[in-house]
N, C-alpha and C positions, 0 to 999 in steps of 0.2 A: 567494655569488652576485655574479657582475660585473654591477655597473651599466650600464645602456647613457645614450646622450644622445643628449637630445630639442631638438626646436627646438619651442617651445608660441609662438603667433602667438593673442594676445588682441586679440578687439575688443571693443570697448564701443559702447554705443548710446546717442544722447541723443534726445530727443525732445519737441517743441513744437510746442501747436498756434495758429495766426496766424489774425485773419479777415481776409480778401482777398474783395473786391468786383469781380466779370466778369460776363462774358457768358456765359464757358463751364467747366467743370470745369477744361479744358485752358488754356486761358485763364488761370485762379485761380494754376492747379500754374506756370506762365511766369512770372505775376508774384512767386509767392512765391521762386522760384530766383532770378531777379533781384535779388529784395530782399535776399535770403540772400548773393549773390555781393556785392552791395554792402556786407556787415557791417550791416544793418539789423535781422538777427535774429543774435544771438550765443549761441551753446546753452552752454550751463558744467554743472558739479556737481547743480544744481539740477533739471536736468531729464534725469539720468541716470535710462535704464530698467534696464539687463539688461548683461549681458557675458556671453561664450562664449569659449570655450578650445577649441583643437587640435591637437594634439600630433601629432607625426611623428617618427620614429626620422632621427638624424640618420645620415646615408648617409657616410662616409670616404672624403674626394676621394682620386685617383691619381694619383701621377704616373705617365704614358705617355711614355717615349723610344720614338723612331722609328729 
């Protein structure tokens, strides 16, 4: 049986929850992007949930002369 090859593209998920103090849900979700974009919440190891895998048949580029 010939092997074929794959390209597997893993993500991983972390996940934290912050309290943030607003006016509005929308509001809340702003400041906490902010805070996040500032490294004020750092996600690591510790707050990994889950990973997913996907696999694709890798395709064999061509060369095309003209």
């Amino acid at each position: 049986m010939k092997l074929k090859e794959y390209d597997v593209t893993i993500t991983e998920t972390l996940q934290m929850t912050v309290p943030i103090r607003a006016a509005s849900r929308a509001e809340a979700e702003e400041r906490a992007e902010a805070n996040w974009n500032q490294s004020k919440y750092v996600l690591g190891a510790e707050q990994f949930v889950g990973a997913d895998f996907h696999a694709e048949e890798r395709r064999k580029e061509r060369d095309y002369e003209r």
